[in-house]
C-alpha positions as CSV (number, residue, x, y, z in Angstrom):
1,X,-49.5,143.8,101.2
2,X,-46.7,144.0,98.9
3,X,-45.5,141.5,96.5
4,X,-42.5,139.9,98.1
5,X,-45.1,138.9,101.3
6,X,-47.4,137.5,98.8
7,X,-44.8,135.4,96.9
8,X,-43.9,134.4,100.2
9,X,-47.3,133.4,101.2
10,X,-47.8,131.6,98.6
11,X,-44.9,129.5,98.2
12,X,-45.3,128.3,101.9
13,X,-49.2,127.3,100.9
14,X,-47.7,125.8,98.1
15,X,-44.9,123.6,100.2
16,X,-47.6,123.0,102.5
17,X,-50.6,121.7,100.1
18,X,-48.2,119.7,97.8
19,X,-47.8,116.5,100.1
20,X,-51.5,116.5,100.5
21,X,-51.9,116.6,97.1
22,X,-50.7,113.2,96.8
23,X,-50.4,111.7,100.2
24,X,-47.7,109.6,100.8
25,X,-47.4,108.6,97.0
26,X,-44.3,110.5,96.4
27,X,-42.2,108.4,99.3
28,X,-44.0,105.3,97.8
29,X,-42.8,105.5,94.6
30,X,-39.8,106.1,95.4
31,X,-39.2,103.3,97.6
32,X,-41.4,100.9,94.9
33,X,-41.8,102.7,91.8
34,X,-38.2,104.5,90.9
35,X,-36.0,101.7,90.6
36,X,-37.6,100.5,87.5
37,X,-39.9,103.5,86.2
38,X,-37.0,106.1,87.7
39,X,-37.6,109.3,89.7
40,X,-38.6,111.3,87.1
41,X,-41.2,108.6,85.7
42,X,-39.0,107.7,82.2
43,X,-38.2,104.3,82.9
44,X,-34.7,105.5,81.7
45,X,-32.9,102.8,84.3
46,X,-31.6,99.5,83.9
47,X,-34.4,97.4,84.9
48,X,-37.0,100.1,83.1
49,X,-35.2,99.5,79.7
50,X,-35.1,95.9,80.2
51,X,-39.0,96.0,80.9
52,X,-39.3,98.6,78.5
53,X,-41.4,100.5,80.6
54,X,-43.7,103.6,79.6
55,X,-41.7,106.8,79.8
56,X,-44.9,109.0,82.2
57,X,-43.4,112.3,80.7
58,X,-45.0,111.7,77.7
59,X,-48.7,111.7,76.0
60,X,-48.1,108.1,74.9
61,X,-46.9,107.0,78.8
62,X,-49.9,108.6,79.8
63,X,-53.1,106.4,77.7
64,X,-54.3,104.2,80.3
65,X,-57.4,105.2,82.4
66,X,-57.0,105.7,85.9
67,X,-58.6,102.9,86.7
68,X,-56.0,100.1,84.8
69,X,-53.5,101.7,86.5
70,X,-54.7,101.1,90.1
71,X,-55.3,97.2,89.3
72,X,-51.8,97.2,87.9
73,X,-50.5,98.7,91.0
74,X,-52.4,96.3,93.1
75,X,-52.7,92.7,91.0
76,X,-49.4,93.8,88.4
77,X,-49.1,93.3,84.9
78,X,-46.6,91.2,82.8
79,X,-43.6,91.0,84.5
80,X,-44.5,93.6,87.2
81,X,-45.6,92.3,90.2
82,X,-48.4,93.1,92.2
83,X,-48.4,95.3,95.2
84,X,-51.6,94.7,97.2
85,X,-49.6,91.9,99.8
86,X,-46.6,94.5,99.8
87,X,-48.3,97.2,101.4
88,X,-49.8,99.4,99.4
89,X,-53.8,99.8,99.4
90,X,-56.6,101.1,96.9
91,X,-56.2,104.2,98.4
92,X,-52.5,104.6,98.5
93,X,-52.5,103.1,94.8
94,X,-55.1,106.0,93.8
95,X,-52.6,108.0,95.3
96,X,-49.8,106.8,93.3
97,X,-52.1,107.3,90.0
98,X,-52.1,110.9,91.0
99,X,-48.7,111.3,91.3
100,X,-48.1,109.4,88.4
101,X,-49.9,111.6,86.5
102,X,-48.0,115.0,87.8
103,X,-45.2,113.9,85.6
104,X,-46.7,114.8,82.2
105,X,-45.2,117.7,81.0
């Protein structure tokens, strides 16, 4: 098989295993995540400045355990609110951990 069939390949497995790879976190956090943490996870937008959210991209964004960051998805934290009554689950929030963590560089 030559190389342009295996590039090809792989890039469709790729495409294919990505959304798996984080369920439906990346759609969540877009519709409840990126207006204050944006959509690259910096927290460079109004609201995220204002919070002074962490910036994900970075080591320092990224010192919580897994864990802390579920029950702040679910119950919230400070002035975040939680998200357990607005539909997100255990599940979907382990998700958006996941996710969350893709954006360390």
């Amino acid at each position: 098989m030559n190389w342009e069939i295996k590039a090809t390949m792989l890039t469709s497995a790729l495409l294919i295993a990505a959304p798996a790879a984080y369920g439906d976190a990346a759609a969540t956090y877009a519709a409840k995540c990126a207006s204050c943490h944006g959509k690259d996870g910096k927290g460079q937008t109004t609201m995220g400045k204002k919070m002074k959210v962490l910036d994900y991209t970075t080591a320092e964004g990224q010192k919580w355990a897994d864990a802390d960051g579920v029950k702040v998805i679910l119950e919230g934290k400070g002035k975040m609110k939680g998200y357990k009554d607005k539909g997100i689950d255990e599940a979907a929030a382990k998700d958006l951990v996941k996710y969350i963590r893709a954006f360390k560089k």
